[in-house]
C-alpha positions as CSV (number, residue, x, y, z in Angstrom):
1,X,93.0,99.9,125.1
2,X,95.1,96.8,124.8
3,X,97.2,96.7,121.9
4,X,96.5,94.0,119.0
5,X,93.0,93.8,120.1
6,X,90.0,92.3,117.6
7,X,87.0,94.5,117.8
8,X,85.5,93.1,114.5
9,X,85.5,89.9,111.7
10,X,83.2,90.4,108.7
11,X,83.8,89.0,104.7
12,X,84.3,92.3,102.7
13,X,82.3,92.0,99.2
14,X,84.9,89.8,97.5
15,X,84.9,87.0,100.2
16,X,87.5,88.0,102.0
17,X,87.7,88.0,105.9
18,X,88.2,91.4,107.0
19,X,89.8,91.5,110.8
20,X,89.3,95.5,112.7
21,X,91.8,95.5,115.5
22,X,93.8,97.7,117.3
23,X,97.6,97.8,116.2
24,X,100.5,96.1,117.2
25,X,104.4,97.6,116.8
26,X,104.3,94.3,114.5
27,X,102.4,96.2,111.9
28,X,105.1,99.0,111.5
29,X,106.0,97.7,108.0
30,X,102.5,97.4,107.1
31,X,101.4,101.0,108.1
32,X,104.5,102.4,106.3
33,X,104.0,100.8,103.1
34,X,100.4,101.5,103.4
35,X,101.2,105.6,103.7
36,X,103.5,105.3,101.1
37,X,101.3,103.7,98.8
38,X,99.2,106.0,98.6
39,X,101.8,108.5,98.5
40,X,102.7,107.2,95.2
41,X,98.8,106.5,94.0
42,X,98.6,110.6,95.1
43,X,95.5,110.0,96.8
44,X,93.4,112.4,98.7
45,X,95.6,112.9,101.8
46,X,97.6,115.4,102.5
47,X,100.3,113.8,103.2
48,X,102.9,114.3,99.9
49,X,105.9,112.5,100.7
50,X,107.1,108.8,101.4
51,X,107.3,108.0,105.2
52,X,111.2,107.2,106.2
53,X,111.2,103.8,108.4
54,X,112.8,106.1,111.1
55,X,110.0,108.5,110.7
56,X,107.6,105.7,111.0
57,X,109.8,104.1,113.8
58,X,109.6,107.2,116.0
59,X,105.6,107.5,115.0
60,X,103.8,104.5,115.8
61,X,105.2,103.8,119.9
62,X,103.5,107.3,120.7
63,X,100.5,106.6,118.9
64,X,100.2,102.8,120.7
65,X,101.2,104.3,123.9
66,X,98.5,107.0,123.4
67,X,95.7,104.0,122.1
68,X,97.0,102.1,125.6
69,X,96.1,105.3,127.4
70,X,92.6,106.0,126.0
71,X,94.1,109.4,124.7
72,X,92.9,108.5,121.2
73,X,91.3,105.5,119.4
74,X,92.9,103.8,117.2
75,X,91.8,100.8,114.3
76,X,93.7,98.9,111.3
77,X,91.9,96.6,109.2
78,X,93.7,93.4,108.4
79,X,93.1,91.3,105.2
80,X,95.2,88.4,104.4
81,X,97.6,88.6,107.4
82,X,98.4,92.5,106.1
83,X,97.4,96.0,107.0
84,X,95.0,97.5,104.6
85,X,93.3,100.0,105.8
86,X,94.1,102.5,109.1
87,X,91.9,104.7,111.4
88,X,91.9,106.9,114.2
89,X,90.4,108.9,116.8
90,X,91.9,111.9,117.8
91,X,90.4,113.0,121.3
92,X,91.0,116.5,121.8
93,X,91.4,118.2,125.0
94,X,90.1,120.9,127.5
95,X,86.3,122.4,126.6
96,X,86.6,120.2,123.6
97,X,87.1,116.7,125.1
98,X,84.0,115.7,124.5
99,X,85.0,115.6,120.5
100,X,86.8,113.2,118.2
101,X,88.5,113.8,114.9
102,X,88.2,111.0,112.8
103,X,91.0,109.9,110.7
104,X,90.9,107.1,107.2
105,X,92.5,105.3,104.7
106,X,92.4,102.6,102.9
107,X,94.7,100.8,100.3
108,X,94.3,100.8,96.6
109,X,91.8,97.4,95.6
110,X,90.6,97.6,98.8
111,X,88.4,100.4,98.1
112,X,84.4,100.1,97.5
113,X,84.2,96.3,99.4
114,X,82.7,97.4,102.6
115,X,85.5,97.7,104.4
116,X,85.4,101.5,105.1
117,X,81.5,101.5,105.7
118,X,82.6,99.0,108.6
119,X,85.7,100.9,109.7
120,X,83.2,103.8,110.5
121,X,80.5,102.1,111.6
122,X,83.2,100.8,114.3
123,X,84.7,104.0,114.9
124,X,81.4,105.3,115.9
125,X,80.6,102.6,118.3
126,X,84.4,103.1,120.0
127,X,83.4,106.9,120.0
128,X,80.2,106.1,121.9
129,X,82.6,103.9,124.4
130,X,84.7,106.4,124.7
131,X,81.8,109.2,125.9
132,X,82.4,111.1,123.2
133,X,79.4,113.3,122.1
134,X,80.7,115.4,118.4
135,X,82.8,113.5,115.6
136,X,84.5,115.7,113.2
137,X,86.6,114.9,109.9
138,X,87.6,116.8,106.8
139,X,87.7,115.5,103.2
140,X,88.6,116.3,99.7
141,X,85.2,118.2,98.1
142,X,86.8,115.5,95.0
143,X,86.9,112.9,97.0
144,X,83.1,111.5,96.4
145,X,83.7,108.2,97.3
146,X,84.3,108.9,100.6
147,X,81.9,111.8,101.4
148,X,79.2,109.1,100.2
149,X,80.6,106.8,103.0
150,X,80.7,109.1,105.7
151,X,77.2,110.5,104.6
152,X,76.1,106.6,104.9
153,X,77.7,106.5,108.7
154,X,75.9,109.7,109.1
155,X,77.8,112.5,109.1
156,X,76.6,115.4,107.7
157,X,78.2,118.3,105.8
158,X,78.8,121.1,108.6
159,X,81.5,123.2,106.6
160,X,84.1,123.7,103.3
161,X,87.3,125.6,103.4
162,X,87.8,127.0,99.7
163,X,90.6,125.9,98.3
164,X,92.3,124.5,101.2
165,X,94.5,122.1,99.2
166,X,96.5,122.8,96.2
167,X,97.5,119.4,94.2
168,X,98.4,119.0,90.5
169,X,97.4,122.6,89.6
170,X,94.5,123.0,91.0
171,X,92.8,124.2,94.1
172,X,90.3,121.8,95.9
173,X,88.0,122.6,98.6
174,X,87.9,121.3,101.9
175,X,84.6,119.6,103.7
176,X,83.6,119.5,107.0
177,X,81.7,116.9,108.4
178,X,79.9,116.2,111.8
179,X,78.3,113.7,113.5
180,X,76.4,114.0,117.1
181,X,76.3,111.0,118.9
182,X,73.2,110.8,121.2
């Protein structure tokens, strides 16, 4: 898929236009600070420490090379001229190429205005594109919010892995979520 692409414009609940496109190297300052952001807001990723710029640097040419190759889907949400929000789709290989594991995040105040009910409603349609017939992710059991958006793009609850992450003392389950595409 061609890099920088616009798949989607829509006003998110405060107003504000919302642009889903594919990335751009451009947005390699914009994805880092978005990681690291919530790095330091210690969301529910599992990612624990800050991204270097070389890290990020080495990162994002295989993953646009990979978008530019249909290997794997890939979406950022733009508000304001910045990256708020990121999303993938990891096509695996072999007997399971016909399944996608979906990937999410989305900045702090960007949360609960529609954007991620749109992100997944998009993903879905690129997975359908793409031939794809099982999406997959895995959340934090915690992490309501999101469960109750996935759940809304239906996925359903396939799975949990008990205590599959350990953060700030406690153990939290894992949840496994499918979707079929017909």
């Amino acid at each position: 898929m061609q890099l920088g692409k616009v798949i989607r414009r829509f006003s998110d609940r405060d107003g504000r236009e919302v642009i889903l496109r594919t990335p751009r190297y451009e947005d390699l300052d914009d994805l880092m600070e978005l990681i690291n952001s919530l790095v330091d807001e210690k969301a529910e990723i599992t990612r624990t420490e800050k991204v270097t710029r070389e890290e990020e640097k080495a990162w994002l040419p295989k993953m646009l090379a990979s978008l530019e190759k249909d290997e794997l889907f890939f979406l950022v949400a733009e508000v304001g001229g910045k990256v708020v929000a990121s999303s993938d789709i990891h096509i695996l290989r072999g007997n399971e190429r016909h399944v996608g594991v979906l990937g999410i995040v989305i900045k702090s105040g960007f949360r609960d205005l529609g954007i991620g009910t749109e992100i997944m409603k998009t993903l879905v349609e690129q997975a359908m594109a793409l031939g794809l017939k099982v999406l997959t992710l895995q959340a934090y059991a915690t992490n309501k919010r999101a469960v109750h958006v996935y759940e809304k793009a239906g996925f359903a609850q396939t799975g949990r892995v008990p205590k599959k992450h350990f953060k700030e003392g406690q153990y939290i389950d894992e949840v496994i979520m499918t979707k079929l595409i017909e």
